[in-house]
C-alpha positions in Angstrom: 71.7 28.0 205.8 73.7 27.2 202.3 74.1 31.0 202.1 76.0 30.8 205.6 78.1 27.7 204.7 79.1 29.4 201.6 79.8 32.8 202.3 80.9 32.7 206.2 82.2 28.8 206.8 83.8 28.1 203.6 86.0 31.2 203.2 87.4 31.1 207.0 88.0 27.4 206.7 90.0 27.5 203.5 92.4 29.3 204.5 92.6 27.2 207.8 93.0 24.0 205.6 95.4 25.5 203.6 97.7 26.9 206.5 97.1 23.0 207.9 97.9 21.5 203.9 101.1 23.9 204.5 101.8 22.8 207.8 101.9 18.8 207.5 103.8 19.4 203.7 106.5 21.7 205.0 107.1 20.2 208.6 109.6 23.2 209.7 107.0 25.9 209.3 106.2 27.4 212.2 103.5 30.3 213.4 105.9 32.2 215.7 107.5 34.2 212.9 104.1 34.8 211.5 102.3 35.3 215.0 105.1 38.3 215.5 104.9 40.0 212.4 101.1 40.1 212.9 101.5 40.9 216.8 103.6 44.0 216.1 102.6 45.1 212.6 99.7 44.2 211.0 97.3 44.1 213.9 98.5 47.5 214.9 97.9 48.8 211.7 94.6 47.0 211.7 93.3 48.7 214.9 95.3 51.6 214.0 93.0 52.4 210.6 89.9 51.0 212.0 89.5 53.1 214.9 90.7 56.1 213.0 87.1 56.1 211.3 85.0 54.3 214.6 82.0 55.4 215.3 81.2 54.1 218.3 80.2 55.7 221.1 81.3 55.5 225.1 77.7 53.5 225.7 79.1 50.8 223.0 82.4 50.8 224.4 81.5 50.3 228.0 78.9 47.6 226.8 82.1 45.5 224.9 84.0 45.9 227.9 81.8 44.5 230.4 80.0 42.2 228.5 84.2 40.8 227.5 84.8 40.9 231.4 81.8 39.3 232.5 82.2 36.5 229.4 85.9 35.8 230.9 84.5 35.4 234.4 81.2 33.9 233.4 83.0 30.9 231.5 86.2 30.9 234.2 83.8 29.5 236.7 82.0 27.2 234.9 84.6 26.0 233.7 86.0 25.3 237.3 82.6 24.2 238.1 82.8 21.9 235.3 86.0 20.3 236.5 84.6 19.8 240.1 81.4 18.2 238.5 83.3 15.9 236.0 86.9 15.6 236.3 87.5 16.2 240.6 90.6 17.9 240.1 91.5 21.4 238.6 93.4 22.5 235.9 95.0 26.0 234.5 95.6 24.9 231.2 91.9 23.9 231.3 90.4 26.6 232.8 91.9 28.5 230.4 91.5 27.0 227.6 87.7 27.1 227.9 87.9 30.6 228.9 89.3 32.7 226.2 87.9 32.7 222.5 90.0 33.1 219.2 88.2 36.8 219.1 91.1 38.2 216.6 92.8 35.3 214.2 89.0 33.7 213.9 86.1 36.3 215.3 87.1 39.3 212.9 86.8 38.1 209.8 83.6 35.7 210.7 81.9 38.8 212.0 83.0 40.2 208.8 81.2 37.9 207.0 78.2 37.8 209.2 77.8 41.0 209.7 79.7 43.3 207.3 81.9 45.9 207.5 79.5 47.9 210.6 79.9 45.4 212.9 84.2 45.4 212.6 85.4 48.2 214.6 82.8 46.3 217.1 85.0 42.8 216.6 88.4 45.0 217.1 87.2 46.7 219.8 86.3 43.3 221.6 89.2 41.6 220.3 91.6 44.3 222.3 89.7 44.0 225.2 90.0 40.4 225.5 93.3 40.2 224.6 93.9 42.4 227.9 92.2 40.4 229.4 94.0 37.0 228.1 97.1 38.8 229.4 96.1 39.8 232.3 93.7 37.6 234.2 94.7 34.7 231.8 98.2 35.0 233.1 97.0 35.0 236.7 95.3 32.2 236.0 98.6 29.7 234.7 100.8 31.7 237.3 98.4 33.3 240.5 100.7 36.8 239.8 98.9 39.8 238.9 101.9 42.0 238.7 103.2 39.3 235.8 100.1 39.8 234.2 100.4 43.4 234.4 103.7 43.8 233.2 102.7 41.1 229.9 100.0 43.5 229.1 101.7 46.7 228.9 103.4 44.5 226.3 101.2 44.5 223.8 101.1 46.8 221.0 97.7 46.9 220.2 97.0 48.6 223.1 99.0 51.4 222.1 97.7 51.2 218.4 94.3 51.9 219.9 95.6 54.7 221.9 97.4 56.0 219.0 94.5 56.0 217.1 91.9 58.2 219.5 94.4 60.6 220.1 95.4 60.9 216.3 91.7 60.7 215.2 91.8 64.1 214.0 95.2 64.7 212.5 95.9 64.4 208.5 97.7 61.5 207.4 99.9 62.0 204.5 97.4 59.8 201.8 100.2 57.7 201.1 101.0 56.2 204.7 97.5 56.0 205.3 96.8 53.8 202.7 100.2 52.0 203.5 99.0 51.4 207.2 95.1 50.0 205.5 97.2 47.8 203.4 99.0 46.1 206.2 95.6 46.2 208.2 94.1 44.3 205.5 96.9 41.7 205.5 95.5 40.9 209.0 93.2 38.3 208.5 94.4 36.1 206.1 97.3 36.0 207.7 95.6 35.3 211.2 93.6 32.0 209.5 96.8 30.5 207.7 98.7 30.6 211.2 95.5 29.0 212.8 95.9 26.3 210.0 99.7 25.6 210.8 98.9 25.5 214.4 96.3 23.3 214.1 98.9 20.6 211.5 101.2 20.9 214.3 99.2 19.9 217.9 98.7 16.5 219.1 95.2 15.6 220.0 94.7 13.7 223.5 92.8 13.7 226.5 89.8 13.6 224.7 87.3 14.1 227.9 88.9 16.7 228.7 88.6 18.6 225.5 85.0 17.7 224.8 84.5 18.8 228.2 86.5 22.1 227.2 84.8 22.6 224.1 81.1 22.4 225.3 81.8 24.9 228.0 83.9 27.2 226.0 80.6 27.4 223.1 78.0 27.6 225.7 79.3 28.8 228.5 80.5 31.7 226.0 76.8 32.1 224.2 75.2 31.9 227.8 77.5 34.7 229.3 77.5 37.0 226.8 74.0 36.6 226.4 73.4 37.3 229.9 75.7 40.3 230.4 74.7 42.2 227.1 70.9 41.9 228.3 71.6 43.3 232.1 74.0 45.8 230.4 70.9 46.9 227.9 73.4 46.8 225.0 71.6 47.3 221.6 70.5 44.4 220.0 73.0 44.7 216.9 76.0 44.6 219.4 74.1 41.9 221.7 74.2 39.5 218.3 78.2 40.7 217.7 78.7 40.1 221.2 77.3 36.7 221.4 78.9 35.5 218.4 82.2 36.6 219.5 82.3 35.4 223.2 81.2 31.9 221.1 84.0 31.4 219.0 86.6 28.0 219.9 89.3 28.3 221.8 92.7 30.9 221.3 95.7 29.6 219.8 97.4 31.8 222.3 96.2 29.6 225.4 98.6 26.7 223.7 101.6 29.6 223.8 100.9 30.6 227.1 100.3 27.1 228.7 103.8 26.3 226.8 105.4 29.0 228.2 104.2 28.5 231.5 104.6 24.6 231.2 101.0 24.9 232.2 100.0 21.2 230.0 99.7 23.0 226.9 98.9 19.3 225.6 95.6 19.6 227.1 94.9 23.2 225.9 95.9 22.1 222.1 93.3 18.9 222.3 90.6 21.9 223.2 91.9 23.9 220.2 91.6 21.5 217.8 88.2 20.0 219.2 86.6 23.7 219.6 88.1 24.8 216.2 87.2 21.3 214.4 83.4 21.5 215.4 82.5 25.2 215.8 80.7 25.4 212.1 77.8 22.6 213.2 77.6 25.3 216.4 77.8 28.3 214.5 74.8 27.1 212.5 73.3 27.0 215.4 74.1 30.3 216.7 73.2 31.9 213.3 69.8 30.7 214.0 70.2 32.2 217.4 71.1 35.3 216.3 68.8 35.7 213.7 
């Protein structure tokens, strides 16, 4: 257990504390600029190297994708379930909230460190999955239009990183760009936990039911679902533990940008943020024991 403090808590959570350190001392910072960059460069060139060398086959891919689709529907209605139980009254920003994981800025470089480098085109592939899914369905859920959600998708340039990257699998790369594009890859992930920091410095905590509530079902309704779905699926049991950990993880600093954008109470969805992200290492402790 000191092992998985030390080598998978601390490192993630360093640079979160010292993208929040930056965030309360310099009160102008903001993650937009950063959050673009990362959007339309470095994940691209992230998913862009990484898939160039994947090794996964169709079986693997199919069992991401469902098991990602049935996580998002799996924790949507428990989550609404939830609010009919507890709260009587709905709510997007909740719904959410609870719903989609921080599978990119947080869940690639924990699965990293849990699971090396064979288990990361597995956290990219789930991470671009989702994050159709977050633009999709997540959009439908703040605004009830598919065709919005639709059109945000097509959007995003990671998708057409990953299609760049099958369909260039087997061309040479000049050395130099390709280790240009690996550079900028690599420049992912720190980047992704000092903009979680600065997020986090920057959100007001409140309604504090509502984001216990939000938390609990986002780590257990996530655990439960993916759980479920990778066993029905028959996924290996490699990707089943990947998959678990994953659909675990708190909730996405992208649900406070959409709930903003959307003036969907994005108050609400930062309380879950900072609750999820503040007490997911007593839960992943848990779910390392889980997973074995």
């Amino acid at each position: 257990m000191g092992e998985l403090l030390l080598n998978v808590i601390l490192p993630v959570y360093l640079l979160i504390g010292l993208g929040f350190l930056s965030g309360k001392i310099w009160k102008d910072l903001e993650t937009k600029t950063i959050s673009m960059i990362v959007l339309y460069f470095f994940a691209p060139a992230l998913i862009f190297s990484s898939f160039r060398e994947l090794s996964l086959n169709f079986s693997n891919i199919s069992c991401i994708s469902l098991t990602a689709l049935g996580v998002f529907l799996g924790v949507y209605f428990i989550s609404i379930l939830s609010e009919l139980l507890f709260i009587k009254e709905r709510n997007p920003a909740f719904e959410l909230s609870s719903t989609v994981m921080n599978a990119g800025y947080m869940g690639i470089p924990l699965i990293l460190l849990m699971f090396g480098e064979d288990a990361l085109p597995v956290a990219i592939t789930y991470m671009v999955v989702m994050a159709v899914y977050h633009f999709t369905l997540g959009i439908v859920v703040l605004k009830g239009s598919l065709k919005e959600g639709i059109a945000s998708a097509l959007k995003i340039p990671l998708i057409y990183a990953l299609i760049l990257s099958f369909t260039l699998k087997e061309v040479n790369i000049p050395p130099g760009i390709e280790k240009m594009i690996k550079l900028s890859g690599d420049a992912t992930l720190p980047l992704m936990l000092f903009s979680i920091g600065i997020s986090l410095s920057q959100i007001k905590f409140s309604e504090v039911k509502l984001s216990i509530l939000g938390t609990a079902v986002r780590f257990l309704g996530g655990t439960t679902s993916a759980l479920f779905f990778s066993k029905i699926l028959g996924c290996p049991t490699f990707l089943q533990k990947i998959l678990i950990v994953q659909s675990s993880l708190p909730s996405a600093i992208l649900n406070f940008v959409l709930c903003e954008k959307f003036n969907s109470s994005p108050q609400i969805a930062a309380s879950i943020i900072f609750v999820s992200t503040l007490f997911f290492p007593l839960y992943l402790i848990l779910l390392k024991m889980f997973t074995g």
